[in-house]
BANUMAR-898884 format. One record per residue (C-alpha): residue number from 1; residue in three letters; y, z, x. Coordinates in Angstrom, 3 decimals, always signed. Each point is the difference from the previous one (the first is absolute). Layout:
BEGIN
SITE_NUM_Ala_Y_Z_X;
...
This chain:
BEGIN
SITE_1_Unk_+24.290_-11.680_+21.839;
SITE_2_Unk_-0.974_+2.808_+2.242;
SITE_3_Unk_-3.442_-0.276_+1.381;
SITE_4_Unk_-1.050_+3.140_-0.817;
SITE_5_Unk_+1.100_-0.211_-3.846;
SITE_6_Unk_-2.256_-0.075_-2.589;
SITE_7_Unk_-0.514_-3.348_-1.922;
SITE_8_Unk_+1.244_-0.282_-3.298;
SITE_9_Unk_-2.360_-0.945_-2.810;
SITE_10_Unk_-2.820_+1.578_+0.172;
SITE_11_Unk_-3.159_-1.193_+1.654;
SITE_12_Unk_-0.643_-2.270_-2.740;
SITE_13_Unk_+3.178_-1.497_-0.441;
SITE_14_Unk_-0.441_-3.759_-0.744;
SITE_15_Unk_-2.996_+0.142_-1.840;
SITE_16_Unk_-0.014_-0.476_-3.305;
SITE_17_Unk_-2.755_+1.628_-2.429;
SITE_18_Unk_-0.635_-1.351_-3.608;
SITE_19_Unk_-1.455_+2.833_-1.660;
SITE_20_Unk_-1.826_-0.739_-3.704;
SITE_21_Unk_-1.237_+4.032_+0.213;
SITE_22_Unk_+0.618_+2.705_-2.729;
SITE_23_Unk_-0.322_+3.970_-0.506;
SITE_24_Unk_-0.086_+1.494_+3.276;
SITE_25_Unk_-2.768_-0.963_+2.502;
SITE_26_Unk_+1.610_-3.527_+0.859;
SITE_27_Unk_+3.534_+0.674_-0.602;
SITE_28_Unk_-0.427_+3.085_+2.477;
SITE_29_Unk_-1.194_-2.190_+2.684;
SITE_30_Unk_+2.919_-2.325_-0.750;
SITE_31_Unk_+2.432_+2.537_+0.487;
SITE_32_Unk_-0.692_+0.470_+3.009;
SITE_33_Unk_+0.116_-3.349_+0.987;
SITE_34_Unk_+3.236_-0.073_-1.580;
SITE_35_Unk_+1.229_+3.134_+1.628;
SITE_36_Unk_-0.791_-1.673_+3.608;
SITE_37_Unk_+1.989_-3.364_-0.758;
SITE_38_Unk_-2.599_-1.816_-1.806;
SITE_39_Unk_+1.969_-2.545_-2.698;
SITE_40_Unk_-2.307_+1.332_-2.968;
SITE_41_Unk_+0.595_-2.341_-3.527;
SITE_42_Unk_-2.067_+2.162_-2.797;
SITE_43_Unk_-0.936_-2.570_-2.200;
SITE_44_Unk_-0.300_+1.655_-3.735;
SITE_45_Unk_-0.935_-1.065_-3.293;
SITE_46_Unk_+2.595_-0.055_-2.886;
SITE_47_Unk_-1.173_+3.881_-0.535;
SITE_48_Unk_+0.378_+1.150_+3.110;
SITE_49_Unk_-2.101_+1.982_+2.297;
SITE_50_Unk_-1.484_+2.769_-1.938;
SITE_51_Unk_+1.838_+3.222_+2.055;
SITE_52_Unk_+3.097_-1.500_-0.830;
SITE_53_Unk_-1.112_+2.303_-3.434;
SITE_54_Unk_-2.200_+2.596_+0.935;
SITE_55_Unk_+2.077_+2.769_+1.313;
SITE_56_Unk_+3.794_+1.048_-0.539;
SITE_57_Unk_+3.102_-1.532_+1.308;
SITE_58_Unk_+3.492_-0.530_-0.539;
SITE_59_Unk_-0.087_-3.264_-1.883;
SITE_60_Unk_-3.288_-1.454_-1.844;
SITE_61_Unk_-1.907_-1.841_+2.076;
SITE_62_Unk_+0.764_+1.220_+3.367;
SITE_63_Unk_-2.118_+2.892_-0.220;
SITE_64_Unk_-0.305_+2.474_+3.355;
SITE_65_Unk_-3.485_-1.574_+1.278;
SITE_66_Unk_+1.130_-3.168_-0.544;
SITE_67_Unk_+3.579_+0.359_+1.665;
SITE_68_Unk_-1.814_+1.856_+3.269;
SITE_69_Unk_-3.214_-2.708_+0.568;
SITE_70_Unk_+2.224_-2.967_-1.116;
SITE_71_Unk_+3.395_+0.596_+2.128;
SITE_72_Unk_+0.818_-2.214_+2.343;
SITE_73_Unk_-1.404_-2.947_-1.736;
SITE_74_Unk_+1.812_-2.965_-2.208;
SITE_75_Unk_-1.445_-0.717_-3.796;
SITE_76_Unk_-1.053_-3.207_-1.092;
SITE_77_Unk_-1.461_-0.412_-3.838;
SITE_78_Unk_-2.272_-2.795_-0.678;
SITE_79_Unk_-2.298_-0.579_-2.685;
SITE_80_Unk_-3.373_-1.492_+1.890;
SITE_81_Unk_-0.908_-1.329_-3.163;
SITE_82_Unk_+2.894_-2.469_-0.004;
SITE_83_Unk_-0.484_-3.331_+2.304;
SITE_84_Unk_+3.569_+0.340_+1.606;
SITE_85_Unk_-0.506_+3.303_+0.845;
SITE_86_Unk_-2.778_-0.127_+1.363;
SITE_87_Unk_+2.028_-3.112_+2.154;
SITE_88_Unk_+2.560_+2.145_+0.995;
SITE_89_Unk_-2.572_+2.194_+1.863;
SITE_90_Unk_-1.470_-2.465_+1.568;
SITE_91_Unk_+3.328_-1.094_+1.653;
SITE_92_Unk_-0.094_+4.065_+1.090;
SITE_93_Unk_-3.075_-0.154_+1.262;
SITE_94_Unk_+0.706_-2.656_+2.248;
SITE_95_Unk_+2.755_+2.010_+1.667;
SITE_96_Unk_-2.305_+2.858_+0.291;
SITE_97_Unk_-1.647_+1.837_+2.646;
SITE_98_Unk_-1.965_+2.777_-2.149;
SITE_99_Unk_-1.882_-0.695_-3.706;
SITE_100_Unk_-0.963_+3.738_-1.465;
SITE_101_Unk_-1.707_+0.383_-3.277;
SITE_102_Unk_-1.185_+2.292_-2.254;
SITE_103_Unk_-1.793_-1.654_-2.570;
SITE_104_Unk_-3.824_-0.705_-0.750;
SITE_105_Unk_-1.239_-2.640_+2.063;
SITE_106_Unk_-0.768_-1.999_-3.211;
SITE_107_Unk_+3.643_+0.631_-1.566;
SITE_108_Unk_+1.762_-1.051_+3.413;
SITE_109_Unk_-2.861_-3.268_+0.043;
SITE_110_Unk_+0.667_-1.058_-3.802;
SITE_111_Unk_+4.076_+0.375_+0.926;
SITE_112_Unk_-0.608_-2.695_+2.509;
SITE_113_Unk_+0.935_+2.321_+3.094;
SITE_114_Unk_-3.602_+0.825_+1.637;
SITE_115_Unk_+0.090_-0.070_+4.209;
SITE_116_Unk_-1.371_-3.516_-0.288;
SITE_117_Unk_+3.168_-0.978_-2.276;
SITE_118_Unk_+2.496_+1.697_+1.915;
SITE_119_Unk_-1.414_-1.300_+3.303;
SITE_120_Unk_+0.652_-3.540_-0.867;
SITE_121_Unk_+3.311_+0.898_-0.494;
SITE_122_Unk_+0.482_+2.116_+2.938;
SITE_123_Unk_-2.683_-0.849_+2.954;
SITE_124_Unk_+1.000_+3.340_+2.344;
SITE_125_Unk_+0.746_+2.275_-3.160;
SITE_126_Unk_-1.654_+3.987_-0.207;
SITE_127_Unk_-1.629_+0.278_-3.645;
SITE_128_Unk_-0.867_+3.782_-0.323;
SITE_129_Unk_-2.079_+0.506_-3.199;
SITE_130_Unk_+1.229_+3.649_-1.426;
SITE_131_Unk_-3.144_+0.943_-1.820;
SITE_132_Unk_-1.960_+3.322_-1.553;
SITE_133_Unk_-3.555_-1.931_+1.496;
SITE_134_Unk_-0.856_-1.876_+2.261;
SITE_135_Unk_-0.976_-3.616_-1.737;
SITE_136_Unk_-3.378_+0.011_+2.970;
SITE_137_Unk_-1.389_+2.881_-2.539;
SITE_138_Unk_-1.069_+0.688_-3.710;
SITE_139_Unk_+2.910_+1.681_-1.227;
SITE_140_Unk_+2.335_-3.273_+0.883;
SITE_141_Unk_+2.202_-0.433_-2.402;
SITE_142_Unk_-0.374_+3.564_-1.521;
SITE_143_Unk_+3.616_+2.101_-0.897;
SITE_144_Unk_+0.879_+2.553_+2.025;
SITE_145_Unk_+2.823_+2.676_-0.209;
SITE_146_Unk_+0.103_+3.161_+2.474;
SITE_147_Unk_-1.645_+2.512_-1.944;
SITE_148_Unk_-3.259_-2.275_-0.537;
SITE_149_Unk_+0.161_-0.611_+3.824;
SITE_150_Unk_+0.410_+3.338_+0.753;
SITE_151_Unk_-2.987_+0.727_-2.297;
SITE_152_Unk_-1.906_-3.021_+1.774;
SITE_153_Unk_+0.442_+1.465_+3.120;
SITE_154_Unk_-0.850_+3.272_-0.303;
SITE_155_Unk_+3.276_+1.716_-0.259;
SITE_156_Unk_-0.533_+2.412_-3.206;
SITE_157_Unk_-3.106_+0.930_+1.371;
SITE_158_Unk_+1.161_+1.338_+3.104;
SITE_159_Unk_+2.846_+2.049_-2.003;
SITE_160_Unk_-2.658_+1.046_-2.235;
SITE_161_Unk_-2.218_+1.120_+3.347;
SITE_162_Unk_+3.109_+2.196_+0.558;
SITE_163_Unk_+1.622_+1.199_-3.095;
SITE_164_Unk_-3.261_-0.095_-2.648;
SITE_165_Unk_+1.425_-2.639_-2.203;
SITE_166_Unk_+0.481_-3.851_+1.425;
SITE_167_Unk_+3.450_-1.354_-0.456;
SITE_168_Unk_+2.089_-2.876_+1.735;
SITE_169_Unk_+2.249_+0.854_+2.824;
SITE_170_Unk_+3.614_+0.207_-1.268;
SITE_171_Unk_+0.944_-2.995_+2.081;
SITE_172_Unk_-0.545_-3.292_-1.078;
SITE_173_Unk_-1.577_-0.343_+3.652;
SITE_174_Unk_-2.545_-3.242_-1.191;
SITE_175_Unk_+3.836_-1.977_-0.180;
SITE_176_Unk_+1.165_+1.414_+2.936;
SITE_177_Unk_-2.688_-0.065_+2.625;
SITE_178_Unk_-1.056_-3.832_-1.115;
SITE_179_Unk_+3.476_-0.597_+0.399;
SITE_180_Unk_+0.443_+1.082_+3.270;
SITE_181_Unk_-3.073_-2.625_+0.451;
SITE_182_Unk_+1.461_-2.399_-1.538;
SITE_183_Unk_+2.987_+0.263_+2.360;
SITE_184_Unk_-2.113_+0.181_+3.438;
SITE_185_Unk_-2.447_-2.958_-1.228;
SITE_186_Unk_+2.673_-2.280_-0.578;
SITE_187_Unk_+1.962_+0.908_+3.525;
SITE_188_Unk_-3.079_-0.551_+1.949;
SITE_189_Unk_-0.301_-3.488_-1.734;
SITE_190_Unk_+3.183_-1.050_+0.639;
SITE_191_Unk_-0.225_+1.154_+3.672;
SITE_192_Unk_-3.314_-2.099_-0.118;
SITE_193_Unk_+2.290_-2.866_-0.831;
SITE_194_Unk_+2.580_+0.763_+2.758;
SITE_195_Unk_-2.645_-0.448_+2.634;
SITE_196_Unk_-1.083_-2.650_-1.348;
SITE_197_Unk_+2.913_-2.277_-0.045;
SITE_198_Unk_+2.600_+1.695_-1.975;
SITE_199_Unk_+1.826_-0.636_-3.260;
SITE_200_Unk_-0.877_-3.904_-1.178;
SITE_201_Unk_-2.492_-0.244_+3.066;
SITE_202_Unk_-2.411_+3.267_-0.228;
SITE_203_Unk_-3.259_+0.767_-2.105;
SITE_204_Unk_+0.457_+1.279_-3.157;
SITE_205_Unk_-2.440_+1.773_-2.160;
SITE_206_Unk_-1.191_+2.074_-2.937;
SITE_207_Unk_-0.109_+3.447_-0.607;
SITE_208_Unk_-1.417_+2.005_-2.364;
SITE_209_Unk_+0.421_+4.333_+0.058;
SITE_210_Unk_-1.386_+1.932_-2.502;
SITE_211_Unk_+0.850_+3.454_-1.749;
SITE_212_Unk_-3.874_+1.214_-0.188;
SITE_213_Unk_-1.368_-1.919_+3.557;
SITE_214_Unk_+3.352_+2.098_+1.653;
SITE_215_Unk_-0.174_+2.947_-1.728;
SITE_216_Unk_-3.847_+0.305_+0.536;
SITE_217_Unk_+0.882_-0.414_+3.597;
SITE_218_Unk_+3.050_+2.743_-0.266;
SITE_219_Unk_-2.284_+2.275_-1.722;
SITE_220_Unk_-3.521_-0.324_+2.703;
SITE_221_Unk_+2.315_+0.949_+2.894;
SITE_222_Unk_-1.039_+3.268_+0.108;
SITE_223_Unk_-2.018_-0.072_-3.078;
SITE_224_Unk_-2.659_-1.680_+0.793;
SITE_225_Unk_-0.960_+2.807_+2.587;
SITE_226_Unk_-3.596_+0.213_+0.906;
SITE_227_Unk_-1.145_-2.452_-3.204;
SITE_228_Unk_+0.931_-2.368_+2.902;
SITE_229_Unk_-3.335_+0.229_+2.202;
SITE_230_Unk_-3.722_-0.519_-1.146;
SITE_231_Unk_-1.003_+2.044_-1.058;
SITE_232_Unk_+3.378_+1.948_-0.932;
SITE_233_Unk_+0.469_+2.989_+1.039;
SITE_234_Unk_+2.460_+1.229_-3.005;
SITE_235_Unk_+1.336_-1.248_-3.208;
SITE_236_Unk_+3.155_-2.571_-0.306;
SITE_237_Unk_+2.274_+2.566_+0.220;
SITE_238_Unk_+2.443_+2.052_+2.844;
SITE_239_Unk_-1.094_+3.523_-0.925;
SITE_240_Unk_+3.488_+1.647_+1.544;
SITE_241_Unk_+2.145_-2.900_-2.542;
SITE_242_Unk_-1.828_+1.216_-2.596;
SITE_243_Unk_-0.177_+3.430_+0.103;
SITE_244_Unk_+1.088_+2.489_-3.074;
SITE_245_Unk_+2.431_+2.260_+2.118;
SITE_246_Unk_+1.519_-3.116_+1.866;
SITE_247_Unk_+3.505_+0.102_-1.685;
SITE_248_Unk_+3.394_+1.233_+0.359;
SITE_249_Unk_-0.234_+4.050_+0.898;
SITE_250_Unk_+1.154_+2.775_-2.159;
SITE_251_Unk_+2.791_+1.806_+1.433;
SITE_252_Unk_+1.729_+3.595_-1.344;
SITE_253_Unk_+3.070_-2.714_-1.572;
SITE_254_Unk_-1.465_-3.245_+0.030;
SITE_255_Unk_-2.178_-2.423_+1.844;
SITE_256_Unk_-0.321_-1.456_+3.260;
SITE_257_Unk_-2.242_-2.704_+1.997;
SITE_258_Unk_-1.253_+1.088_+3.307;
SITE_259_Unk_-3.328_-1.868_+2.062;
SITE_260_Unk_-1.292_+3.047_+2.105;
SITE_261_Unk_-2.410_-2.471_+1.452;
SITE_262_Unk_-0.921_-0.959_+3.499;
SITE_263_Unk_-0.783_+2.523_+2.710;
SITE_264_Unk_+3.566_+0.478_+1.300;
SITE_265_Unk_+1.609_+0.572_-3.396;
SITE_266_Unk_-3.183_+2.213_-1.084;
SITE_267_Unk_+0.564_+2.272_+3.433;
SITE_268_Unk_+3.539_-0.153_-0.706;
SITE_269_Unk_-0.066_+1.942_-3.268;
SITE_270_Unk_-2.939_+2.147_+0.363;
SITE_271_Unk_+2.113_+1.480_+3.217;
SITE_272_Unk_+3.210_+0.197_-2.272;
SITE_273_Unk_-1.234_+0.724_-3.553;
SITE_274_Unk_-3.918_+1.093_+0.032;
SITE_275_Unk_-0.942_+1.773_+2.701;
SITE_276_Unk_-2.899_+0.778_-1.442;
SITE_277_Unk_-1.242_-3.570_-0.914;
SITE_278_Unk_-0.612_-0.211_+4.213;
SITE_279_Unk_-3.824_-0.261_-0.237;
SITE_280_Unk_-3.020_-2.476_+0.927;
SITE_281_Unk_-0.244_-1.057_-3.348;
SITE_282_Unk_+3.150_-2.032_-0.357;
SITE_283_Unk_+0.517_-0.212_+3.536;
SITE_284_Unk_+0.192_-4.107_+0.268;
SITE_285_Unk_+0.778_-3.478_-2.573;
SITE_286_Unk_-3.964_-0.290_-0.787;
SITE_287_Unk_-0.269_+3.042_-0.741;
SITE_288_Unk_+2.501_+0.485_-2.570;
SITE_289_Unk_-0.264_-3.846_-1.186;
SITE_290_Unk_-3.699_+1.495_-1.247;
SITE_291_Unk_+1.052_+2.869_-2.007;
SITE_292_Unk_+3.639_-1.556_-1.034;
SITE_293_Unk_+0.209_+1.402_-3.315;
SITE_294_Unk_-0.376_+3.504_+0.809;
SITE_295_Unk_+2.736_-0.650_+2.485;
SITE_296_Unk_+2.243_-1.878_-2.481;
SITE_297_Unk_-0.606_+3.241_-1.956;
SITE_298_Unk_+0.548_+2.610_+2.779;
SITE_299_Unk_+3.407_-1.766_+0.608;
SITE_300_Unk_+0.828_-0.307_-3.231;
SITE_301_Unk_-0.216_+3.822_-0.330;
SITE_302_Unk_+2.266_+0.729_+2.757;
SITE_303_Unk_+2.557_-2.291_-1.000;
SITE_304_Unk_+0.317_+1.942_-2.844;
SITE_305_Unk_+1.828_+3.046_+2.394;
SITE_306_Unk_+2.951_-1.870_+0.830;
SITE_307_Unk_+2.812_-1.830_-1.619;
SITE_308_Unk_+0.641_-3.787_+1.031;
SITE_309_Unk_+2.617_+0.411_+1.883;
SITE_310_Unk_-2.056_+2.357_+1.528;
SITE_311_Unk_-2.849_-2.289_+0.828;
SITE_312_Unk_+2.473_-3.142_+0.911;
SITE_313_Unk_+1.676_+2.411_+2.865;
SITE_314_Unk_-3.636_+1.227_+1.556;
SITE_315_Unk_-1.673_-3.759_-0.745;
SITE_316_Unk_+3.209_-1.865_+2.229;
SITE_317_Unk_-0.424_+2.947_+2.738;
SITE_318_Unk_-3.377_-1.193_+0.502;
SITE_319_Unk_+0.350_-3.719_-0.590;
SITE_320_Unk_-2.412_+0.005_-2.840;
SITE_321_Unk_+0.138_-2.722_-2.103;
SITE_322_Unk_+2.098_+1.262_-3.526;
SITE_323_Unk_+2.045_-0.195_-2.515;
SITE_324_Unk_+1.185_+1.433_-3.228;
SITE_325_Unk_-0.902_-1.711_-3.634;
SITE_326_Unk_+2.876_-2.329_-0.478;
SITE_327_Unk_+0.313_-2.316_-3.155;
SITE_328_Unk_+0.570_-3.543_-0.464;
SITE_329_Unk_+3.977_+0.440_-0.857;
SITE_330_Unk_+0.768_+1.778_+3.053;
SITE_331_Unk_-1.362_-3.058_+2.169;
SITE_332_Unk_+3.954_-1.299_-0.544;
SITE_333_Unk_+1.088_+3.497_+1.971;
SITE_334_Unk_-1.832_-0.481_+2.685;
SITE_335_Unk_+1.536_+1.117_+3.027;
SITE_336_Unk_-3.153_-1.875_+2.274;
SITE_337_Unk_+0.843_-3.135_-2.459;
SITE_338_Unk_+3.604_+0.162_-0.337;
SITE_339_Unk_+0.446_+0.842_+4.092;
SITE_340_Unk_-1.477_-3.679_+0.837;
SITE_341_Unk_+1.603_-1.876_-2.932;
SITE_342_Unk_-2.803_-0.661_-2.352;
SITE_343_Unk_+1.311_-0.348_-3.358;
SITE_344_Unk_+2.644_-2.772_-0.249;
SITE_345_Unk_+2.729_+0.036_-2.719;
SITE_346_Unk_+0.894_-3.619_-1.210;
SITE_347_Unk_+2.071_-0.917_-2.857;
SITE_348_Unk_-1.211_-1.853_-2.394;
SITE_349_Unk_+0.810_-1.609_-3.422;
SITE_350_Unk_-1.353_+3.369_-1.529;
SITE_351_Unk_+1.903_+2.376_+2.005;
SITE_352_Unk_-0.830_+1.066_+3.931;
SITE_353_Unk_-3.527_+0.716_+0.274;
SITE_354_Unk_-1.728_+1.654_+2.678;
SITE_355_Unk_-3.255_-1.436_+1.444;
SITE_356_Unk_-2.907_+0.964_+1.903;
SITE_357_Unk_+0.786_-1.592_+3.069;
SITE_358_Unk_-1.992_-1.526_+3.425;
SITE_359_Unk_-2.539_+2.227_+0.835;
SITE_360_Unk_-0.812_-1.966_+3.072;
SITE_361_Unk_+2.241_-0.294_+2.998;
SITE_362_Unk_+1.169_-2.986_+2.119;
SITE_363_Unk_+1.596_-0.059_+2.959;
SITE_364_Unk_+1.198_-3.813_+0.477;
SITE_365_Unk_-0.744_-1.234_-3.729;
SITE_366_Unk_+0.405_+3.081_-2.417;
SITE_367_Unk_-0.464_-0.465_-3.523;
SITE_368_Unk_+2.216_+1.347_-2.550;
SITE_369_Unk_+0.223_+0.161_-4.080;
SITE_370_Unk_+1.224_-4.034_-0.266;
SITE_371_Unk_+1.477_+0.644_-3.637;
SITE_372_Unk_-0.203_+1.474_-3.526;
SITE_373_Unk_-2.731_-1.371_-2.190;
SITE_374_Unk_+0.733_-3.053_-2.058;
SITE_375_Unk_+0.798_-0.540_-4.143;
SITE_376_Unk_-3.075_-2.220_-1.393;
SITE_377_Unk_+0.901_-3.685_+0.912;
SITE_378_Unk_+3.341_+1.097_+1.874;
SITE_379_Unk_-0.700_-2.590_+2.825;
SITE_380_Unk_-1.122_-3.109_-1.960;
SITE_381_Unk_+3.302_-1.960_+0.633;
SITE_382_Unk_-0.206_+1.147_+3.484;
SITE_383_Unk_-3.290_-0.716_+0.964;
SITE_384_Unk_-1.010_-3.294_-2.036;
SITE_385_Unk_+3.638_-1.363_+0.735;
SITE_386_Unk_+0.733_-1.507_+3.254;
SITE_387_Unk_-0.724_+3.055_+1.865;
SITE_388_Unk_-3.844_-0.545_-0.267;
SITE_389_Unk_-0.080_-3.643_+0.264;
SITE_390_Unk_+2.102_-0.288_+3.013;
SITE_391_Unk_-2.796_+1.979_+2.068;
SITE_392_Unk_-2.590_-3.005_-1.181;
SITE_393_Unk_+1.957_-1.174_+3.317;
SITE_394_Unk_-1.040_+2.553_+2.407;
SITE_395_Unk_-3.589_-0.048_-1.941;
């Protein structure tokens, strides 16, 4: 193979994941393990995951959030509360580099698959504990879905700070951003265990992200502001994020998203568009950042003179940061998307469907959508056959 040629695989190719996560905020993390050449066995229970039902797809239970977080990945069904299934994943486990879970700490204990359990089984194994909080607090153990996160962290009352009325953010961001922690946590532990020996040498360890400890920490980035110092100096809150006229401007035919921020941008379009705005008074950031919503509101009127078209032409000319209000369904016509080859079309038993793809790039070990998402159970034979117990070799 030519040097200079990309691997094939995927930077995780040869590790193998099994994944006991549901709903979205572990299975998106497994993804994209999958996606980057991870082996990933999604163990399920005889009902299946619960977004194999929650949203629309061509066949019952292979709904379109299931199909997108799950692709990629092979299906094995076991009842937990039967002895020789709970067997057969202990033979996985053995041949396993990753353990992910997203039970309660005392469901996952009772099943007989706590760290400790798992451990004996599998000395240099990473256990990452998938849960809403963290078990070191007072709410251990308590259910959590997105829109009580969101609420827990302070996300309604922001929106409320800027529109009047708190609501969630229409995003189930808790999932997404815990995922994405999920995902880092567990690389950085298994990196941990390549310097420390390597696969059947290295440290293992245990894990444990949360959706309120990450999205509390998502949430304080900017947030968190001057309530920082002692004594603060401002409320828990970024007054620009949350001001009334920060949104999408009104244009003479539709809408369109423009930052008329820093210095250089703000000289730029006072020379082009308002003359007249070229005073003291506005004349640098900290200036403007103190009177921001009467600048929102002044650019919000003269947006109003111009169609969108309009404003895109005059906004690129001066390399201001904008762009018209797009929806979700135009996403798939993307020409910045479809230019680099994000979506990928695969076939599957449902018909081709077209995927989300990598939105990271590679240059020696790219990743790439590893396969359509599977039936419930569709790799039992596969897996728990000879398959899986021929690794118990290499493990």
């Amino acid at each position: 193979m030519d040097a200079a040629a990309p691997s094939a695989g995927g930077p995780l190719a040869g590790v193998r994941v099994i994944d006991l996560t549901s709903v979205v905020f572990g299975p998106y993390a497994t993804q994209i393990m999958a996606d980057m050449g991870a082996d990933v066995i999604k163990v399920e229970p005889p009902d299946g995951d619960n977004t194999r039902w929650i949203t629309t797809g061509p066949e019952a239970g292979m709904g379109g959030i299931y199909v997108n977080v799950n692709r990629g990945k092979k299906s094995v069904m076991l009842d937990l509360r039967r002895e020789e299934d709970k067997a057969a994943l202990r033979v996985l486990i053995a041949t396993a580099d990753v353990f992910i879970h997203s039970m309660r700490g005392k469901a996952i204990a009772r099943l007989g698959f706590d760290y400790e359990a798992v451990r004996a089984i599998r000395p240099d194994i990473v256990y990452t504990n998938c849960y809403g909080y963290s078990r070191r607090g007072p709410e251990a153990d308590k259910p959590a879905y997105d829109d009580t996160i969101q609420a827990e962290c302070g996300i309604p009352y922001v929106q409320g700070l800027m529109n009047g009325e708190p609501g969630y953010v229409a995003t189930i961001m808790a999932d997404k951003v815990a995922g994405l922690h999920a995902l880092y946590a567990t690389m950085m532990a298994l990196f941990h265990r390549e310097r420390t020996g390597g696969r059947g040498k290295g440290e293992g360890q245990e894990v444990e992200v949360t959706m309120f400890e990450a999205m509390a920490s998502f949430m304080l980035v900017e947030h968190a502001n001057g309530a920082m110092f002692s004594p603060p100096t401002t409320p828990a809150h970024y007054h620009r994020a949350v001001e009334k006229n920060r949104r999408p401007y009104r244009t003479k035919d539709g809408y369109v998203a423009a930052l008329v921020y820093n210095d250089k941008h703000w000289n730029a379009f006072v020379q082009a568009v308002r003359p007249d705005w070229a005073s003291d008074e506005f004349a640098t950031l900290a200036q403007r950042a103190t009177q921001i919503g009467r600048v929102y509101g002044l650019l919000g009127e003269t947006f109003l003179t111009r169609t969108t078209q309009e404003w895109m032409d005059t906004l690129t000319a001066l390399h201001i940061p904008c762009s018209p209000l797009r929806t979700t369904d135009e996403l798939f016509d993307n020409a910045q998307l479809n230019a680099i080859g994000f979506f990928e079309v695969i076939e599957t038993q449902q018909g081709p469907t077209r995927l989300p793809g990598v939105p990271t790039w590679f240059s020696r070990t790219p990743g790439r959508v590893q396969g359509p998402a599977p039936r419930l159970g569709a790799d039992n034979d596969a897996v728990l056959g000879s398959p899986a117990t021929d690794r118990l070799g290499d493990a």
